[in-house]
C-alpha positions in Angstrom: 0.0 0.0 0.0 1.6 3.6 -0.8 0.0 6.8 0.2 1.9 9.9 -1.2 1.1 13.3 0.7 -2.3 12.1 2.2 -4.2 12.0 -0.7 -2.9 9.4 -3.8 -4.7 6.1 -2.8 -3.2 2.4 -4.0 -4.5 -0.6 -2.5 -2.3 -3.7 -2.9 -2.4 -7.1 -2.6 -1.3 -10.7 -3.7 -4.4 -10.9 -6.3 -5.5 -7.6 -7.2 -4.5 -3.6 -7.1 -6.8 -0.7 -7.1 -5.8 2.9 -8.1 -8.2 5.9 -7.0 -8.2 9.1 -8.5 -7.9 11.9 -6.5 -8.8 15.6 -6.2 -7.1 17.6 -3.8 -9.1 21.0 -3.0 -7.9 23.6 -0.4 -7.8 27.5 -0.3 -4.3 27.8 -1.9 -4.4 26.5 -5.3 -1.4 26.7 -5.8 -0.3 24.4 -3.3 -2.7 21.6 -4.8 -2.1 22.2 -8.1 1.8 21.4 -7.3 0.5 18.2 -5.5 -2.0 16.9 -8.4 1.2 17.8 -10.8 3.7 15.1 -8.8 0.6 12.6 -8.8 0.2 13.2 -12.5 4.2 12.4 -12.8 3.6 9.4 -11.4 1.2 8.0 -13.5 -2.2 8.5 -11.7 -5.2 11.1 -12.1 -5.4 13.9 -10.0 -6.8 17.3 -10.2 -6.6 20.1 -8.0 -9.5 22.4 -6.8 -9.9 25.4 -5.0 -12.0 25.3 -2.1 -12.9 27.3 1.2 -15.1 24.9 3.0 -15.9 28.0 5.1 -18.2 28.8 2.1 -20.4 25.9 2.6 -22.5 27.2 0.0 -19.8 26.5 -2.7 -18.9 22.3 -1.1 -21.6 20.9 -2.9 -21.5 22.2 -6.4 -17.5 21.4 -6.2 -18.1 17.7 -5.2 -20.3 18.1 -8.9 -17.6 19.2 -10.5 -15.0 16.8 -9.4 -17.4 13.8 -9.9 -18.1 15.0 -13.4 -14.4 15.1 -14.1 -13.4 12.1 -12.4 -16.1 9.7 -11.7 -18.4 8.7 -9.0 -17.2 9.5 -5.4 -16.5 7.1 -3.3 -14.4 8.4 -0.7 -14.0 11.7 1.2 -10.9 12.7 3.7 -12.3 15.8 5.8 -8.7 17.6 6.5 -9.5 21.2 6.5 -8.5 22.5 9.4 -7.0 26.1 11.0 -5.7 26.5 14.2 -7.7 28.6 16.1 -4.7 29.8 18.5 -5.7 32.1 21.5 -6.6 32.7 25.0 -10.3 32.3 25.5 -9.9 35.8 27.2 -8.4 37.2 23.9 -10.3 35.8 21.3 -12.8 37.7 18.9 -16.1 36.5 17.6 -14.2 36.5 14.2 -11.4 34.2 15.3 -13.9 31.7 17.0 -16.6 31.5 14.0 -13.4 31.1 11.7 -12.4 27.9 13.5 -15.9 26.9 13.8 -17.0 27.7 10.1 -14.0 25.7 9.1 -13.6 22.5 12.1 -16.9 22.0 12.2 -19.1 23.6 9.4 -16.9 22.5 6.7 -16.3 18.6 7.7 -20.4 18.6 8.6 -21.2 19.9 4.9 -18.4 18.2 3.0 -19.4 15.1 4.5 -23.1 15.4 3.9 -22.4 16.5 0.1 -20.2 13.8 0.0 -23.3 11.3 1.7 -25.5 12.1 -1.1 -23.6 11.5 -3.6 -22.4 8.1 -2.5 -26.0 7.4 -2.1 -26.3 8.4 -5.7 -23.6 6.7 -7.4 -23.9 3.7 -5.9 -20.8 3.6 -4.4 -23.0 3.2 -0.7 -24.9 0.2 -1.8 -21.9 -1.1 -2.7 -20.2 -1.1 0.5 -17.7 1.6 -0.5 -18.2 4.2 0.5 -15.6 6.0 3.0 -16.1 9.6 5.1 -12.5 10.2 7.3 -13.0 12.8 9.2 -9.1 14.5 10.7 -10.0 15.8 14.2 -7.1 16.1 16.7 -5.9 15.0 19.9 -8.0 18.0 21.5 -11.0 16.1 20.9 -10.7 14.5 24.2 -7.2 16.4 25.8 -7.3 20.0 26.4 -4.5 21.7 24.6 -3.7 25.0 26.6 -4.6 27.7 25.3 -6.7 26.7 22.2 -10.0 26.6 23.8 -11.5 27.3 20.2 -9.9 24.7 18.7 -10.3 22.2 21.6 -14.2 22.8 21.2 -14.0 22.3 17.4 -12.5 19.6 17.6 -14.5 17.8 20.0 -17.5 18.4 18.1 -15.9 17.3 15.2 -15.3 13.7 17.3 -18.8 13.8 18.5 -20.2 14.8 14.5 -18.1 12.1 13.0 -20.3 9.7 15.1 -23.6 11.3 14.4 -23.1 11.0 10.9 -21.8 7.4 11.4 -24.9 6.3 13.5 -27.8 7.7 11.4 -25.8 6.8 7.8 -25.1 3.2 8.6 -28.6 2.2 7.4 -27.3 3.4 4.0 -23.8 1.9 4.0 -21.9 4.5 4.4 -18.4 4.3 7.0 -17.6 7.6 8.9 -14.7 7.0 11.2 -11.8 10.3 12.5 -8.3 9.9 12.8 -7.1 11.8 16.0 -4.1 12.9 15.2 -0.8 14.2 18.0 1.5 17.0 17.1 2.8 17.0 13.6 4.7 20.1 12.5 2.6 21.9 10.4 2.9 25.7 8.6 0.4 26.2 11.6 3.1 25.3 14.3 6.3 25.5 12.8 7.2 28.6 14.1 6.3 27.7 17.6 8.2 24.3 17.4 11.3 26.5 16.6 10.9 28.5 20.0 12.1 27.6 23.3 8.7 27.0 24.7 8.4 24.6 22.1 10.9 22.6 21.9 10.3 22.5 25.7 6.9 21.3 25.1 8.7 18.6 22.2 11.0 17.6 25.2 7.9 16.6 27.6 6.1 14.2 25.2 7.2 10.6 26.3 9.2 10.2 22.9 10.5 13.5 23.1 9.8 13.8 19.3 6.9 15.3 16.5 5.3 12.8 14.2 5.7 12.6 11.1 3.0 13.4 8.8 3.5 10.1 7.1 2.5 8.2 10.0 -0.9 8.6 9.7 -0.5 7.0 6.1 -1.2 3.4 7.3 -4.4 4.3 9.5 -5.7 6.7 6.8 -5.6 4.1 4.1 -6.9 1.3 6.3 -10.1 3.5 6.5 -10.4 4.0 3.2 -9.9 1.0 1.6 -11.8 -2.9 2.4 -10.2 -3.7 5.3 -12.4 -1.4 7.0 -15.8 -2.5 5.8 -16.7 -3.1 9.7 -15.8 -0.3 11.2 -17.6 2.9 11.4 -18.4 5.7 14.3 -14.8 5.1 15.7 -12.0 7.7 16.9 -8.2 6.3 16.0 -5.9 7.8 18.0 -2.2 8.3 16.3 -0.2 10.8 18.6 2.7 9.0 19.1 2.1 8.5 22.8 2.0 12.3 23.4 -1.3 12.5 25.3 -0.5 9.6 27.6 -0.6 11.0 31.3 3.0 11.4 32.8 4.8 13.2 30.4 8.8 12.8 29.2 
């Protein structure tokens, strides 16, 4: 199995392979557009989209367009996400319905453009369908000083099984990934400071993760192996919210 900057799919095995096309969508197109270009390089079918899934309005006529370009969809990875950094004293009304229009608003729509379609194409009576939702760590450990974020992403946990519950009847898997610290654009900078690499230092591994290591959970769920599970939370931090510390 390969997964190449978490979105080209392969599925391999003794007796058979399976190739997915992919469109990768976020705010900066030019970002995905340099992505769907390596994936194209490599032989597959990728194309790149841009979308703010803080305009909910524009999610479902995009999910059109990339199933008229690329056939039906089958399966949906839900990684917007911003930061929403800030005291709970400090923060505006702006800053919290940002994290909120994107955390929560954007993976509730996506997914439930997605749902339709699935039921549409067939792909759900099919058993293939897929929704992976990328919530966090903070879903269910408070991160200090990201009250915002820690909310959105525990209702992002809490939506992921909603959705799960009441689409099962229509065979459609919705499962999160709970990811620890990675090092992000969103973090980098603070990794580099004192306070974090002091933070880095009290993790029990004393180390980030790698982005890659959520390659093997995130194609688990997306692929047959997981035609039984749905409505869980798979937690991949690298040990960092165990109690105790480094």
């Amino acid at each position: 199995m390969e997964l190449r900057s978490g979105v080209r799919l392969r599925f391999e095995g003794e007796a058979a392979r399976v190739a997915v096309d992919v469109l990768v969508a976020a705010r900066r197109i030019e970002l995905v557009e340099a992505l769907a270009g390596e994936i194209a390089a490599e032989g597959g079918q990728a194309m790149a989209l841009r979308l703010d899934v803080a305009d909910a309005h524009a999610i479902a006529p995009a999910f059109a367009e990339i199933e008229a370009a690329l056939g039906p969809l089958s399966i949906l990875v839900n990684n917007a996400g911003v930061g929403g950094e800030g005291l709970a004293m400090d923060l505006s009304i702006e800053d919290w319905d940002r994290t909120f229009d994107v955390n929560v608003r954007g993976v509730f729509f996506a997914a439930q453009a997605a749902a339709r379609m699935m039921r549409a194409n067939g792909t759900a009576d099919a058993g293939l369908s897929r929704i992976i939702n990328i919530a966090s760590v903070a879903s269910f450990t408070v991160l200090p000083g990201l009250s915002a974020y820690n909310a959105s992403k525990s209702a992002a946990a809490m939506l992921t099984k909603s959705l799960a519950r009441e689409w099962s009847r229509y065979g459609i898997a919705v499962n999160a990934i709970c990811p620890g610290y990675i090092e992000t654009d969103i973090n980098a900078d603070w990794f580099k400071t004192e306070g974090g690499q002091k933070q880095v230092k009290g993790f029990p591994r004393r180390r980030l993760m790698d982005a890659t290591d959520l390659d093997a959970p995130l194609l688990m769920l997306a692929g047959p192996a997981a035609r039984a599970i749905s409505g869980s939370l798979f937690t991949i931090d690298d040990g960092q919210s165990l109690p105790g510390g480094g």
